[in-house]
MARTIVEX-199855 format. One line per 3 residues: number of its first residue (from 1); for each residue x, y, z of C-alpha. Coordinates in pm, 1 decimal. Layout:
# residues N
NUM = X/Y/Z | ...
# end
This chain:
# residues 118
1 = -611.1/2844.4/1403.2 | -657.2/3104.0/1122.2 | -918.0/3007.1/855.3
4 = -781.6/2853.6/602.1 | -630.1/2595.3/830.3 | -983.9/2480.8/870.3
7 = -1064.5/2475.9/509.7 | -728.5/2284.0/422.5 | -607.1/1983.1/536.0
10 = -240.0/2075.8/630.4 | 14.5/1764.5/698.3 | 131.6/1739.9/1058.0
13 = 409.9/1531.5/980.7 | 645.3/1621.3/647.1 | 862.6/1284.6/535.6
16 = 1140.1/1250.0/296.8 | 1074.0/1318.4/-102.2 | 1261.6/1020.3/-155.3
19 = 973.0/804.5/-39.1 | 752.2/964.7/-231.4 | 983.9/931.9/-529.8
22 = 957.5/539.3/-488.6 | 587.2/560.4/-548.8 | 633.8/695.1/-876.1
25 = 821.3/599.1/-1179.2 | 1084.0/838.9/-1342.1 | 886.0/780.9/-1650.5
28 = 529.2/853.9/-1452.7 | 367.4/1224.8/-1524.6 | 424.0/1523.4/-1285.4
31 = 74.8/1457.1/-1134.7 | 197.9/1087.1/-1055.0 | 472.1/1278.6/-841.5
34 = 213.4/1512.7/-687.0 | 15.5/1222.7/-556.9 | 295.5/1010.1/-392.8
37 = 388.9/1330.0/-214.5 | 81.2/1357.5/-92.3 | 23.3/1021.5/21.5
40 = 348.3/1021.8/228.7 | 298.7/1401.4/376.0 | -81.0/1363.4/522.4
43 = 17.4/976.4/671.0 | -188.7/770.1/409.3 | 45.6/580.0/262.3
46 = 157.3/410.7/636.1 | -197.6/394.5/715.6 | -258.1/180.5/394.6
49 = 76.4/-25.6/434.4 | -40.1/-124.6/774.1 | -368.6/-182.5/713.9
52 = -250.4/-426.8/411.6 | -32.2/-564.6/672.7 | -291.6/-652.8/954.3
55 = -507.1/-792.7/689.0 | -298.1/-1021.5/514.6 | -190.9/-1148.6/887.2
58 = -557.8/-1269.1/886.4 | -599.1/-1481.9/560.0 | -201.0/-1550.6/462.6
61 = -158.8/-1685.8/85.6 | -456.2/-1511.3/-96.4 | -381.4/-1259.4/-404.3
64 = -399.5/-893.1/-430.4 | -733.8/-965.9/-543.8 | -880.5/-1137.5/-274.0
67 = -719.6/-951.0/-24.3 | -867.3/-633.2/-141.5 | -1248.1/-818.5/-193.8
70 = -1167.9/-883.8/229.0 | -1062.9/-563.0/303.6 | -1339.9/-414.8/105.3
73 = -1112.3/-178.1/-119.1 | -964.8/-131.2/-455.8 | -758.3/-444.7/-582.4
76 = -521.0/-125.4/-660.8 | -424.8/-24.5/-389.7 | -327.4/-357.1/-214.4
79 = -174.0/-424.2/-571.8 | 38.0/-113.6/-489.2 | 93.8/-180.5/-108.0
82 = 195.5/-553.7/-104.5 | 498.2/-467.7/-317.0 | 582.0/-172.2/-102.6
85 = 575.4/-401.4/228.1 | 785.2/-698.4/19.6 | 1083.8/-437.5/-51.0
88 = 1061.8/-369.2/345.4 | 1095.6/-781.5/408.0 | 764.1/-723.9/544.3
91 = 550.2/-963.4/336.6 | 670.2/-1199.2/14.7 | 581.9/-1330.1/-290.3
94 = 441.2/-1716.2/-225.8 | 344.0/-1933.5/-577.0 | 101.1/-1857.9/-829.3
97 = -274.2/-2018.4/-878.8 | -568.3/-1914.7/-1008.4 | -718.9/-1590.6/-774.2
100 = -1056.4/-1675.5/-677.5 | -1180.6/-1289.7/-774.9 | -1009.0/-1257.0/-1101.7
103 = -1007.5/-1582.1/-1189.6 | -695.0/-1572.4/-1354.7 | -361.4/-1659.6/-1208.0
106 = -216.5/-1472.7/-980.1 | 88.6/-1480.8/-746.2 | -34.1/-1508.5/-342.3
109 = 171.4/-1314.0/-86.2 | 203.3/-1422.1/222.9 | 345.8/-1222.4/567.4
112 = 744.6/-1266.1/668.0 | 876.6/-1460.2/973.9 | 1031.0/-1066.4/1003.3
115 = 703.5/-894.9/1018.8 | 637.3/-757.6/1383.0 | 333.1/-655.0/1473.4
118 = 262.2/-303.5/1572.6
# end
């Protein structure tokens, strides 16, 4: 391996732009665009969906909120990833009530009869 393939983290696996054109809004800046890509070329953005996944499977109902308090990340990103896995049939919407973390109300999501596990 020639040096700058150790300095650089270089994808192993190159997806289609399309899915990294879902992740960003035709209205969204260039740099929105730049960051999708890179989330689908270097494998994050299946690492994150699955992740999501596996812990919603655990505590079924809560909000984006409280899932992301469990999980111990940004409310953000499972705010971004719970939509993504709804559009696959993976997970849906359930009713609103107030989120225990934000303490506003918030919709729950909850994991599909469809959703294998892998």
């Amino acid at each position: 391996m020639n040096e700058q393939g150790l300095l650089f983290c270089v994808p192993t696996e190159t997806k289609s732009r399309d899915e990294s054109r879902v992740l960003a809004r035709r209205t969204d800046p260039v740099t929105s665009y730049e960051a999708a890509r890179k989330m689908v070329d270097f494998g994050r953005l299946g690492t994150q969906r699955r992740a999501v996944l596996d812990a919603l499977r655990q505590c079924n109902g809560v909000t984006s909120a409280e899932l992301a308090e469990t999980m111990g990340v940004s409310r953000y990103l499972t705010a971004r990833r719970l939509p993504d896995l709804a559009k696959g049939g993976r997970v849906a919407r359930g009713p609103t009530r107030v989120c225990r973390v934000a303490g506003t109300r918030a919709v729950t999501w909850w994991v599909t009869e469809g959703a294998s596990h892998e």
